[in-house]
N, C-alpha and C positions, 0 to 999 in steps of 0.2 A: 504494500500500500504506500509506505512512504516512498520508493525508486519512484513508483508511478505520480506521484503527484511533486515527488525533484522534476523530472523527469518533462512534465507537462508545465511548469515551471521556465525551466531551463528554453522550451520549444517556443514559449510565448515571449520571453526575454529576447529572444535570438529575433523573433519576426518582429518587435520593437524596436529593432538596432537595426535591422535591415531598411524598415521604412526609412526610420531618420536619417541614414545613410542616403537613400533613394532621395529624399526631400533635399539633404545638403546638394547631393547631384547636381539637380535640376538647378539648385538657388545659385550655384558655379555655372549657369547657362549651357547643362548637357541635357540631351533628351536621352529620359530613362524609359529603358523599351519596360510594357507590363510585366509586374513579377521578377526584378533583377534577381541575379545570384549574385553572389559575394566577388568573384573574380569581377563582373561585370562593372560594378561598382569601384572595385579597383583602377580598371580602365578608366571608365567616367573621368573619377577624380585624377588621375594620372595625366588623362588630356586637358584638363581646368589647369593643372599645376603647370602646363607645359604652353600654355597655349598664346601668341603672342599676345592678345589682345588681353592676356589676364588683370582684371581689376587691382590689384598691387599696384602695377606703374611696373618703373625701371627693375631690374633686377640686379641691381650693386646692391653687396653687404650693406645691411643697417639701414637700408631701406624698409616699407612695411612690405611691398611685393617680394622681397629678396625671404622675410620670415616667413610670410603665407606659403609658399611655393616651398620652404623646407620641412612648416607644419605638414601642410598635404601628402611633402613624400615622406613622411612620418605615417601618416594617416594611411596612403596609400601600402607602407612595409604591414600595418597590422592588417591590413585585407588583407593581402596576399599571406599572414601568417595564419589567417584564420579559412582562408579559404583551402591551404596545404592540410591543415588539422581535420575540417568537414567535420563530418558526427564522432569522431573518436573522444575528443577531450571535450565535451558540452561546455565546461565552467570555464577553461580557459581561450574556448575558442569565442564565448562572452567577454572576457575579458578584454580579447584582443580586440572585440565589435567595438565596444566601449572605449576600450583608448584611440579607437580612429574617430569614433565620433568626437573626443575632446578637442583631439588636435586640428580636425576639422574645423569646430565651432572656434578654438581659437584664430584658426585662419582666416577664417570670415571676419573675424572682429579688428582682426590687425587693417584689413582693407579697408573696413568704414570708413575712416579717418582720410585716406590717400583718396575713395570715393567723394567726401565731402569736398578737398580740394578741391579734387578737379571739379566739381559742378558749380564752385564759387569764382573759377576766374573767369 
């Protein structure tokens, strides 16, 4: 009784982190096909982090686009750590969902700022 309700638990956690993941996506200006997988999402974010037009600005250190663009491929290493893992480790493949959604939300936050510039000159 208790596995089964870790267990359904753990499966509701994971589709939690996936949406949010699907929403940062999109908020990066990717089109997310219906139902991503965890690689997919990978990608997404991997082409936002890469992508010339990325809201950051320039990419020289100590800029805010030079940090978003190293959050992401932070973001991007726990996809892909969680996506190599799949159903084997449930809690730490959580884990890994959850630290890309952090570094993600910090990414986006680092841009607001470099976004407000640019709409104020």
């Amino acid at each position: 009784m208790i596995n089964r309700e870790l267990s359904s638990r753990l499966a509701a956690g994971h589709g939690r982190r996936v949406t949010q993941l699907a929403e940062a996506a999109a908020r990066w200006g990717r089109h997310v096909p219906e139902d991503p997988g965890i690689t997919e999402l990978a990608d997404l974010l991997e082409t936002a982090a890469n992508a010339p037009d990325h809201p950051g600005g320039p990419d020289h250190p100590g800029d805010p686009g030079h940090t978003a663009r190293a959050l992401l491929a932070g973001a991007v290493e726990n996809l892909r750590a969680a996506a190599r893992l799949g159903g084997l480790l449930p809690a730490i493949t959580l884990w890994h969902l959850q630290r890309a959604i952090d570094q993600e939300h910090t990414a986006h936050q680092q841009t607001v700022p470099a976004q407000r510039q640019g709409h104020d000159r």
